[in-house]
C-alpha positions in Angstrom: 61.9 115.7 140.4 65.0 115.3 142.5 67.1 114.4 139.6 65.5 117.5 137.9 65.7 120.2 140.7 66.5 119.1 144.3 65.4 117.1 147.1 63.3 119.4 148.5 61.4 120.1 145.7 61.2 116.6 145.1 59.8 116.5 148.6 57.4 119.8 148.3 56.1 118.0 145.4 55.4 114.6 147.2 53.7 116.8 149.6 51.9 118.9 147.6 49.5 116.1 145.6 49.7 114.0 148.7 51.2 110.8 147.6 50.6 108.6 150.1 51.7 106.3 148.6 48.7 105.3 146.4 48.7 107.4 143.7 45.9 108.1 141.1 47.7 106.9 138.6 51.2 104.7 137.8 53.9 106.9 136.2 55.9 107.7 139.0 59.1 106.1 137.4 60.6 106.7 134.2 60.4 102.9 133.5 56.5 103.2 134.3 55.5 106.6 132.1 54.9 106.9 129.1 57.6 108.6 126.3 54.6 111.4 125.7 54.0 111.5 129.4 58.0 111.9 130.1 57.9 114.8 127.3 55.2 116.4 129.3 57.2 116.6 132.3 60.3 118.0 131.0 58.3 121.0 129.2 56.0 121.7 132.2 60.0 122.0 134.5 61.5 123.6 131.7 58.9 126.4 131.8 58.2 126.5 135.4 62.6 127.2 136.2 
């Protein structure tokens, strides 16, 4: 997210599903996720900005 918006948000977002630091699942890197879970990101940002 900080590469998408900003640091904060990237921050806000950490924040928000409270990754600390065991997340429910492992596709917090673009090397980890998934080519349909990356396409999933970019349209939820793209209609969320």
């Amino acid at each position: 997210m900080e590469l998408l918006v900003s640091r904060e948000a990237a921050e806000a977002s950490q924040l928000m599903i409270e990754y600390d630091p065991q997340p429910p699942v492992d596709a917090g890197s673009l090397a980890k996720a998934s080519p349909a879970t990356h396409r999933l990101a970019l349209e939820f940002y793209q209609h969320r900005l």
